[in-house]
C-alpha positions in Angstrom: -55.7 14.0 -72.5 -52.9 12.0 -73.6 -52.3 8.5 -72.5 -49.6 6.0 -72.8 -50.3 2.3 -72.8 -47.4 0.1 -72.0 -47.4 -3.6 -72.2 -45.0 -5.5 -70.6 -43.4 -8.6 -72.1 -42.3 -11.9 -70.7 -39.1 -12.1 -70.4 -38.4 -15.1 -73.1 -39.7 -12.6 -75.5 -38.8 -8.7 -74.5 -37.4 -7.0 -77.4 -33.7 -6.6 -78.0 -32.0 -3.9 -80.0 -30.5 -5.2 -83.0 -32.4 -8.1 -83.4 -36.1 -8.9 -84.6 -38.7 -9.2 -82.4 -39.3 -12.9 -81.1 -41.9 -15.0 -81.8 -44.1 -15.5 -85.5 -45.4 -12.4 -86.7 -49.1 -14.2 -86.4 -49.3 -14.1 -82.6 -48.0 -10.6 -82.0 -51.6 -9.5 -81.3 -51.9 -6.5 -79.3 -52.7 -6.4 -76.1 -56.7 -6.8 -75.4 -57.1 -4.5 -72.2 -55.3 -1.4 -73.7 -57.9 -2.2 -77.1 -61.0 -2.1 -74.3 -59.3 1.2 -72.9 -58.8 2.7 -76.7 -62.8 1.9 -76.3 -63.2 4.3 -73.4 -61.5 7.6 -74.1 -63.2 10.6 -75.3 -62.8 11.7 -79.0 -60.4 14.3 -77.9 -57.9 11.8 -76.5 -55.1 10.8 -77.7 -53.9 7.0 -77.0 -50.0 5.9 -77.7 -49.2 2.4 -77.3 -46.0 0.3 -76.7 -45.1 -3.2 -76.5 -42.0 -5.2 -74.9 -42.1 -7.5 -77.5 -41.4 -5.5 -80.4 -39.7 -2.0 -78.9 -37.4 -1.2 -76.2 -39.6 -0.2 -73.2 -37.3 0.0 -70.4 -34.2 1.2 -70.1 -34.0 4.3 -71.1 -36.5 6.6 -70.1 -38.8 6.7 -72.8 -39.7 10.4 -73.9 -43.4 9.8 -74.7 -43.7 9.5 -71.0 -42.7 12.9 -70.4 -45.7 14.1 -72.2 -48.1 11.7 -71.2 -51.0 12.7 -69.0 -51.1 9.3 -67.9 -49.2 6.1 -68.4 -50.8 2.9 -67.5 -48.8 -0.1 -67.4 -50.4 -3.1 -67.9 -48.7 -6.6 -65.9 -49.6 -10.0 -66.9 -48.9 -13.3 -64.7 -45.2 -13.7 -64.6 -44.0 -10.4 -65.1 -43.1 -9.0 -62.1 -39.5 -8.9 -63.1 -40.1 -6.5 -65.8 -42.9 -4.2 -63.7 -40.1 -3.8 -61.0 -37.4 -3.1 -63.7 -39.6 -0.2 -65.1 -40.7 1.0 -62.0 -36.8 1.8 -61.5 -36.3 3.3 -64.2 -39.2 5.8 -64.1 -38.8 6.2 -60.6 -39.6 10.0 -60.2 -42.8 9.5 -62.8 -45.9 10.8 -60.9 -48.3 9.6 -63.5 -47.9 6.0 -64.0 -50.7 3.5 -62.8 -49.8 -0.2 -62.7 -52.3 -2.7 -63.6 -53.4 -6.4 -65.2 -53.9 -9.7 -63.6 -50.2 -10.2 -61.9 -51.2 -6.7 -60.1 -54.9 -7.8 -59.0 -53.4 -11.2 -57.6 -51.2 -9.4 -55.1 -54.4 -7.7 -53.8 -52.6 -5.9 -50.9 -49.8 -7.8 -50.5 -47.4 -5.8 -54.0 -44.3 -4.7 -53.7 -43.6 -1.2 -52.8 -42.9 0.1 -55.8 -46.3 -1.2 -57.5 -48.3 2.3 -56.7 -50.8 4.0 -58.0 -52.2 0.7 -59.0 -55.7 -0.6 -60.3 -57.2 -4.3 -58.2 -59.4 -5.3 -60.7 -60.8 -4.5 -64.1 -59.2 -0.8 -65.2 -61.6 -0.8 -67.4 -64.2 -0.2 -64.9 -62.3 2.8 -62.4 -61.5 4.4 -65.5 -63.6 7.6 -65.1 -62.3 8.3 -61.8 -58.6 7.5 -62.6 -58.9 9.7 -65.5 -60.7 12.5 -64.0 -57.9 12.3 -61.1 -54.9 11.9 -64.1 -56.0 15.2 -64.9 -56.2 16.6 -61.7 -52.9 15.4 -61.3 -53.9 13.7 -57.8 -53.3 9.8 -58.7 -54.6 7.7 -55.6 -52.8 5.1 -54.8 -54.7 2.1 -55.1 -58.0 2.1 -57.5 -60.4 -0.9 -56.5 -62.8 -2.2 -58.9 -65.8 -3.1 -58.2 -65.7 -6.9 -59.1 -69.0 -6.5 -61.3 -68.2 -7.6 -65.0 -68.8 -5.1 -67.4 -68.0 -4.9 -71.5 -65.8 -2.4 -73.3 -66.1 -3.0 -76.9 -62.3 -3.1 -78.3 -60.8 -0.9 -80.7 -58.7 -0.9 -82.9 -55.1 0.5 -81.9 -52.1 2.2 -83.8 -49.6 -0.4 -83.6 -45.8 -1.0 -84.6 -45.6 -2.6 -88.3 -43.9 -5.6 -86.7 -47.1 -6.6 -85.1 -50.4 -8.6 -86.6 -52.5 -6.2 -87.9 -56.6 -6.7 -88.2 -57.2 -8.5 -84.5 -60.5 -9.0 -83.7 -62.0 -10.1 -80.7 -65.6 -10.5 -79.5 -66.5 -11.5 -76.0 -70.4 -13.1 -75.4 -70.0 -13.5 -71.7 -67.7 -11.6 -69.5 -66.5 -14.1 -66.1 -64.7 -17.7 -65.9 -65.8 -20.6 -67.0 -62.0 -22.4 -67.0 -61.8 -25.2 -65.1 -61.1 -25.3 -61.3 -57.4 -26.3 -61.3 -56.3 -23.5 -64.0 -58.6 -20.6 -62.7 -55.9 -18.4 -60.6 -54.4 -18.2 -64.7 -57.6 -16.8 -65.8 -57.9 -13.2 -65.6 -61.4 -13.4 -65.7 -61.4 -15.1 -62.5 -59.0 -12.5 -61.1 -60.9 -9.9 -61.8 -64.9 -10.7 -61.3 -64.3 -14.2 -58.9 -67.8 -16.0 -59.4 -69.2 -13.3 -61.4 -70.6 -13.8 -65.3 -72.3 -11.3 -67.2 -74.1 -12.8 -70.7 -74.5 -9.6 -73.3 -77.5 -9.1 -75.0 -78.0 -11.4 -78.1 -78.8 -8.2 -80.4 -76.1 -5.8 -79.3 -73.2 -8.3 -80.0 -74.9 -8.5 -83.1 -74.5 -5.4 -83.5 -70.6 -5.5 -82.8 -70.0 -8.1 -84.8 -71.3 -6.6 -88.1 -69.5 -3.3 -87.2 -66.2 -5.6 -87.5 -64.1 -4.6 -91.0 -62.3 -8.3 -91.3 -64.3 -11.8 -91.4 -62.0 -13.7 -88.9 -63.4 -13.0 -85.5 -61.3 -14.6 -82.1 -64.2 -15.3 -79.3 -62.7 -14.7 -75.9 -65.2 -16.6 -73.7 -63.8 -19.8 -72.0 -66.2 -21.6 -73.1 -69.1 -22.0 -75.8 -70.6 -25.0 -73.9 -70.9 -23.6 -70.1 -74.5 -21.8 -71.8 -75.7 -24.0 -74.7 -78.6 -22.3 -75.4 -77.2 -18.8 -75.0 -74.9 -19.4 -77.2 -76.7 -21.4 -80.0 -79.2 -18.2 -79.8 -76.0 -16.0 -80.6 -74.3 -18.1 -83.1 -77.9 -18.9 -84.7 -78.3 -15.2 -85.3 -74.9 -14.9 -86.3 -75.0 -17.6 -89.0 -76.0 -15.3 -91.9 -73.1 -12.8 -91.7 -70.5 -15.6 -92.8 -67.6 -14.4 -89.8 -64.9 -17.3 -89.3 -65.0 -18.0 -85.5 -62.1 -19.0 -83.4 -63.4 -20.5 -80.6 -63.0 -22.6 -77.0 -65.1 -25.0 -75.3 -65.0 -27.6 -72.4 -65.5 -31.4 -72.9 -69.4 -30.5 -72.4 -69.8 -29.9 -75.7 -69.9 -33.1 -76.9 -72.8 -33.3 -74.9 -74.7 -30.9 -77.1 -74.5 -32.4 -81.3 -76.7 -29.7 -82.0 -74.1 -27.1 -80.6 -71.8 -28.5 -82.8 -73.2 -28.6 -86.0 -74.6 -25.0 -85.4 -71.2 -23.5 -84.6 -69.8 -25.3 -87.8 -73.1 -23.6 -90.1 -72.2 -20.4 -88.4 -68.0 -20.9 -90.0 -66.4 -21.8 -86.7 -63.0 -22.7 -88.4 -61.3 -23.3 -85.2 -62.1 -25.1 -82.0 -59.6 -24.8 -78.8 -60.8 -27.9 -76.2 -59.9 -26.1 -73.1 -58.0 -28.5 -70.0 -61.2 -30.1 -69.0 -61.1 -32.5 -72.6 -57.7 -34.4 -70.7 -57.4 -33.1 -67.0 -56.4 -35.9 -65.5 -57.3 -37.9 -68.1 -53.7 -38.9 -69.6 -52.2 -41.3 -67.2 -55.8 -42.8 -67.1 -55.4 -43.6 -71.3 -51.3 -44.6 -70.9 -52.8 -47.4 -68.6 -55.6 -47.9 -70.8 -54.8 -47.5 -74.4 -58.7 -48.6 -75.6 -59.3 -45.4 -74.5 -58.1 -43.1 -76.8 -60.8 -44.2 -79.4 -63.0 -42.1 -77.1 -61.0 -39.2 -77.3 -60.5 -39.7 -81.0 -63.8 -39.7 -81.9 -64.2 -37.4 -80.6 -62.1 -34.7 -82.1 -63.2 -36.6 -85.8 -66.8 -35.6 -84.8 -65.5 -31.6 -85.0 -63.5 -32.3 -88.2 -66.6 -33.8 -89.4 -68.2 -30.1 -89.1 -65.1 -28.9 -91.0 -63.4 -27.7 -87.8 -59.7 -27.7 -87.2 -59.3 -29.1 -83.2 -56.8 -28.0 -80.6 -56.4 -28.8 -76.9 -54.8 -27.1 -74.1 -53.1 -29.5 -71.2 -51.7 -29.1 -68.3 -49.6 -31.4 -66.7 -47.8 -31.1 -63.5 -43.6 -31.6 -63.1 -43.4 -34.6 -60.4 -39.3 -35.4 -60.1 -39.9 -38.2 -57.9 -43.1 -39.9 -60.5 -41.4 -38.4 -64.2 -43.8 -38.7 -66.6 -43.1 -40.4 -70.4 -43.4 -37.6 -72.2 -42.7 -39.8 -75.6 -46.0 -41.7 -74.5 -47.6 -39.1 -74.4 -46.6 -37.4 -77.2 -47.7 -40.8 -78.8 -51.3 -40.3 -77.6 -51.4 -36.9 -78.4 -50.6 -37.8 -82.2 -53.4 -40.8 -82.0 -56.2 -38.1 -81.3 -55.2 -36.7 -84.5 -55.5 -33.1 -83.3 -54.3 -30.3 -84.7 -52.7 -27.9 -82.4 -51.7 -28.2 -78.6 -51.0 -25.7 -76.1 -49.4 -27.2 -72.9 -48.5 -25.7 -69.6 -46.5 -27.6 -66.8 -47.7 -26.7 -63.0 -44.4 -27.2 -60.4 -44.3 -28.8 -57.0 -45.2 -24.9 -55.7 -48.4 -24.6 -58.1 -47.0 -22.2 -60.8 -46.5 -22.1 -64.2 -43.2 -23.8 -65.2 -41.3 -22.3 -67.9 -40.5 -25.4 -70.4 -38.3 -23.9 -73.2 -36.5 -26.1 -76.6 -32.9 -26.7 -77.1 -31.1 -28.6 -79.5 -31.0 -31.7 -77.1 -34.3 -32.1 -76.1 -35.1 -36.1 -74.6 -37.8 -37.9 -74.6 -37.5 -37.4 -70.9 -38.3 -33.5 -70.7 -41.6 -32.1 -70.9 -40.4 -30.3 -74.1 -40.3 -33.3 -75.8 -44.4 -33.2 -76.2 -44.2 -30.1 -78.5 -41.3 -31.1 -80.4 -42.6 -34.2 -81.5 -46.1 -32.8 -82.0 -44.8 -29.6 -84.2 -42.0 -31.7 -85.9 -41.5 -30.8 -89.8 -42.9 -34.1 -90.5 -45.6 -34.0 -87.9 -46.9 -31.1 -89.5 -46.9 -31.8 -93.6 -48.6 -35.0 -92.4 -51.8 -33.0 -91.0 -51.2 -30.7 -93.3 -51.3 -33.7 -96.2 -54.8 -35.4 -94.5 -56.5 -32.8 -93.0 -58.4 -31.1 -96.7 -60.7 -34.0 -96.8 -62.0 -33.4 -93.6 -61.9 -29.9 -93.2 -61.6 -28.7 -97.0 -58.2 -26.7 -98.8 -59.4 -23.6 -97.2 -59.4 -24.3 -93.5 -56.1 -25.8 -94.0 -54.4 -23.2 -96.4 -55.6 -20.4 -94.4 -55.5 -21.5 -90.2 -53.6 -25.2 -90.3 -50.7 -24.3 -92.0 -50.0 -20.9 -91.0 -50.8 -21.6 -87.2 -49.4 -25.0 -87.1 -45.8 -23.0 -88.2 -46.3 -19.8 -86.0 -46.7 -23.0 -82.7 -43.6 -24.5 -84.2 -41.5 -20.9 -84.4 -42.2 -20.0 -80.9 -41.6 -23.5 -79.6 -38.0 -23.1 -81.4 -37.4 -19.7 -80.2 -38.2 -20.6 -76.4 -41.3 -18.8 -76.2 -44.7 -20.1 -74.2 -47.6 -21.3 -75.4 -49.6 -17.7 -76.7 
């Protein structure tokens, strides 16, 4: 059987002939559900895999699809525009299937051109959509079953433009994101209430099986199970892997969390929204404040740790926020990377994109300060005697300058 895995690109960053792809090499990952479906198929199957970002997709009519037993198109938040664009041009294609989390949140309710489809997790329907893709009898919707379940990744052939070597691991499959960001969260899309821990000694297992030491954990947060997870991390301490991590503001609740994440080589530790949901007008007004905040990111660094937060602030035209103070306060809690997203009057993601004129008055003024030229050697400058020369040779700098390249190139957060 062969199958062809297409991943659609926003459209800030779909690729364009003639010109390189967009976006630092460092976050051109590839995309996680077709690595969990690489996971799946039988040894005698063949996988091809294209994305948006870095090769023409749609139009023309690409000639792998011709072949293909089945295509499967995967549609992330915000790309309907694309989806509908290649649904045109492979209009008279009998073996596409459309899925992702943009599909599963128009439950019945997607366009007419958005069939076969996959509700849920593909990852789960997938013997009955391939034994079907064979048959040549697609259905046209595939409901999952809403129960989480784990497909170990694989590795992928991918285009030279992308990052080669991602690894990811997920400990518990479900949401733990907090409540105002959850319709973002695919998890959430896709299992609702649902969490499934894994076994302590099979992602054991996984892990060593990994070639590479730098290892991206997917789960929303390392705090929502403390003593799940310092079981894990506690076996995993011997085996030396370099963690990327996230966690809520509970985990500053829970020292002994920290200091066994930093023994385990957590290099890397993304606060999710929860550290300042609705927490930044409440330190503008009260500027004592931030020496909460602050140390509390200098009691990660402590553990050798490099910090980052994600934010989300809503767009209110009639209230506008000072997005120079805040950029302020950001710089006070000495973090090292941000990712903010701006929710408009209609509860969506706003697209906030640089240009050369950028005021203190727009909401891209937060990353343009933050990622700054001089923003950056200054962290980069401090940060080795907190975190040591290898943290900061080998995840400061180089991520701190893939953040400032796709804030430059109009690109959101990754």
């Amino acid at each position: 059987m062969k199958v062809l895995a297409v991943a659609l690109a926003d459209r800030h960053q779909r690729y364009v002939r003639g010109y390189p792809p967009r976006g630092p090499r460092l976050f051109l990952r590839p995309n996680l559900e077709v690595m969990r479906l690489a996971g799946l198929l039988e040894a005698a199957d063949e996988l091809l895999y294209l994305d948006e970002r870095v090769e023409p997709v749609a139009p023309p009519p690409l000639p792998a699809s011709a072949s293909a037993t089945l295509v499967v198109i995967h549609v992330a938040l915000g790309q309907a525009d694309s989806a509908a664009e290649l649904a045109q041009t492979w209009e008279d294609s009998r073996v596409r299937v459309f899925f992702g989390p943009q599909v599963t949140a128009w439950q019945e309710q997607a366009p007419p051109w958005c069939a076969p489809r996959v509700i849920g997790d593909l990852a789960d329907v997938w013997p009955q959509l391939r034994s079907d893709a064979l048959a040549g009898c697609l259905r046209p919707l595939y409901r999952a079953s809403g129960r989480p379940g784990y497909a170990v990744p694989r590795p992928i052939k991918l285009n030279p433009e992308m990052a080669p070597g991602s690894q990811f691991v997920q400990f518990v499959r479900g949401c733990f994101c907090p409540e105002p960001v959850k319709s973002f969260c695919s998890e959430y899309l896709y299992y609702g209430a649902a969490t499934l821990p894994r076994r302590p000694d099979e992602i054991v297992g996984e892990v060593l099986s990994l070639p590479r030491k730098r290892v991206h954990l997917l789960d929303d947060d390392v705090s929502a199970l403390p003593d799940y997870y310092g079981e894990v991390f506690g076996r995993l301490q011997p085996y030396r892997r370099q963690w990327i991590v996230h966690a809520s503001d509970r985990l500053f609740a829970y020292p002994k969390l920290i200091r066994l994440l930093s023994k385990a080589g957590t290099r890397v530790v993304f606060l999710n929204e929860s550290f300042l949901l609705d927490r930044v007008e409440r330190i503008l007004r009260e500027p004592r404040q931030v020496r909460q905040f602050y140390r509390r990111v200098k009691a990660l660094q402590a553990g050798k740790m490099l910090v980052g937060a994600r934010l989300v602030l809503p767009l209110e035209p009639e209230a506008p926020t000072d997005y120079d103070r805040v950029a302020a306060v950001l710089q006070q809690l000495d973090l090292d990377f941000i990712e903010p997203r701006f929710l408009g009057p209609d509860g969506k993601v706003a697209s906030v994109t640089y240009h050369p004129m950028v005021t203190p008055s727009e909401p891209a003024w937060l990353k343009h300060r933050f990622y700054a030229m001089d923003a950056i050697v200054n962290r980069v400058v401090r940060r080795p005697r907190r975190v040591g020369f290898f943290t900061t040779a080998t995840y400061l700098l180089p991520y701190s300058a893939a953040y400032r390249q796709s804030f430059l190139e109009g690109l959101p957060s990754p």
